[in-house]
C-alpha positions as CSV (number, residue, x, y, z in Angstrom):
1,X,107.9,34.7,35.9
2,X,108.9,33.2,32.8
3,X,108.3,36.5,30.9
4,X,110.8,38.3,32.6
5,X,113.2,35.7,32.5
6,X,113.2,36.0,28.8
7,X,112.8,39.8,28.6
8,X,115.7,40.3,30.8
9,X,117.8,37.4,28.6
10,X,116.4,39.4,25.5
11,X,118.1,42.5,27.0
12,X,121.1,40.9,27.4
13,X,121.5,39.4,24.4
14,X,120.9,43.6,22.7
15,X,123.4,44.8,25.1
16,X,126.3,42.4,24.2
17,X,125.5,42.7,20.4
18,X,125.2,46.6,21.0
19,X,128.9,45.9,22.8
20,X,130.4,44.1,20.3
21,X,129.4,46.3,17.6
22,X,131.0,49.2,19.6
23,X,134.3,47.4,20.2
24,X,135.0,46.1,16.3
25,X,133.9,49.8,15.5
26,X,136.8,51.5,18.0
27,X,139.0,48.4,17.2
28,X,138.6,50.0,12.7
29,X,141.0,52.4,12.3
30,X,139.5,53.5,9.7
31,X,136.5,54.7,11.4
32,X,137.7,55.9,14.9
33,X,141.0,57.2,14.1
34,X,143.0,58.5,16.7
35,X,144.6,61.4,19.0
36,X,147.5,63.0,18.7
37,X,149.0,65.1,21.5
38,X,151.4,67.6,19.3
39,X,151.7,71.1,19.4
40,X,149.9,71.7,22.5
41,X,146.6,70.3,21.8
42,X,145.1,66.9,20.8
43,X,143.8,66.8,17.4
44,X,142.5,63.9,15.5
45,X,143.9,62.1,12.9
46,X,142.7,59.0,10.8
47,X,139.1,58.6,8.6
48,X,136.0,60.3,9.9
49,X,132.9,59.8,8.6
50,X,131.3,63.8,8.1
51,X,128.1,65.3,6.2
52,X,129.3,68.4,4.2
53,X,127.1,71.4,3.5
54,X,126.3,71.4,-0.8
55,X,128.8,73.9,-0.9
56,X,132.1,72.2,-0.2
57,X,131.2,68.6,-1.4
58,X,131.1,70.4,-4.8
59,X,134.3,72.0,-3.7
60,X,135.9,68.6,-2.6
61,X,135.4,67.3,-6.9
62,X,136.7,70.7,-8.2
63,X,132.9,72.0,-9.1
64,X,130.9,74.4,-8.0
65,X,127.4,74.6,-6.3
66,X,124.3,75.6,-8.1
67,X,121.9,78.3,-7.4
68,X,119.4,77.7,-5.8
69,X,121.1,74.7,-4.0
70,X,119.2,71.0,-4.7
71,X,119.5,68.3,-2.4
72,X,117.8,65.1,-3.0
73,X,117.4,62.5,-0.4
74,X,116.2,59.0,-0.3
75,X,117.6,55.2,0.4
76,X,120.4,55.8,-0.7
77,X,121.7,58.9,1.3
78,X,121.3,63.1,0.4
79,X,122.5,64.1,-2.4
80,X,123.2,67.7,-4.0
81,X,123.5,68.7,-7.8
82,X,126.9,70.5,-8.6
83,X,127.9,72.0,-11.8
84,X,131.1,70.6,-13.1
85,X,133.4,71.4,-15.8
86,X,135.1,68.1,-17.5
87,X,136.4,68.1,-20.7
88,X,135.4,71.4,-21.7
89,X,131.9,71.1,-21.1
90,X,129.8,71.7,-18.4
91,X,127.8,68.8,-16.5
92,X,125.6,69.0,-13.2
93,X,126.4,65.6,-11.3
94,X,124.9,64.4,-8.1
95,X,127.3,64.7,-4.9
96,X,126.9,63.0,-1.8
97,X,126.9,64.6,1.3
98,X,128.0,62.0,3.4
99,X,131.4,61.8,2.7
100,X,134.1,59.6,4.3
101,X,137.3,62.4,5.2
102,X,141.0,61.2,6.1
103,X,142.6,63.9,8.2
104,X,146.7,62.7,8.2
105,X,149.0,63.0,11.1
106,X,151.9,65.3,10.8
């Protein structure tokens, strides 16, 4: 008997720290956003966390994609090589693809 009195106080405890991390997360603006009901339509507005093809995070810096595409990935998120031209030279950089995006409301 007393395992399940501790598996079911274990499981408790995970789903009020799964609930609090849930509210504070809603409760960030700068993670959840919002709606807005203009126009017709709801569309979202606010920060939103998105992973880009290679193509337009190069695009988002002002450079441009290499051929063939790279993407590297490890601890510290995917990657892709981009060819950029600063100060009159050209430079391959490393992008991430996880990119944090703020779409404004109008």
């Amino acid at each position: 008997m007393p395992v399940k009195k501790t598996g079911f106080a274990l499981l408790v405890f995970v789903a009020l720290i799964a609930g609090a991390v849930l509210f504070v997360n809603f409760q960030n603006n700068s993670i959840s956003g919002g709606f807005s009901a203009a126009g017709g339509g709801r569309y979202y507005y606010g920060s939103q966390i998105v992973q880009l093809m290679p193509q337009d995070a190069c695009a988002r810096i002002g450079c441009e994609s290499t051929e063939p595409v790279y993407v590297k990935s490890g601890f510290g998120g995917s990657y892709t090589k981009c060819l950029c031209y600063r100060n009159g030279v050209y430079k391959e950089e490393w992008v991430p693809l996880i990119q944090v995006i703020n779409f404004n409301k109008d």
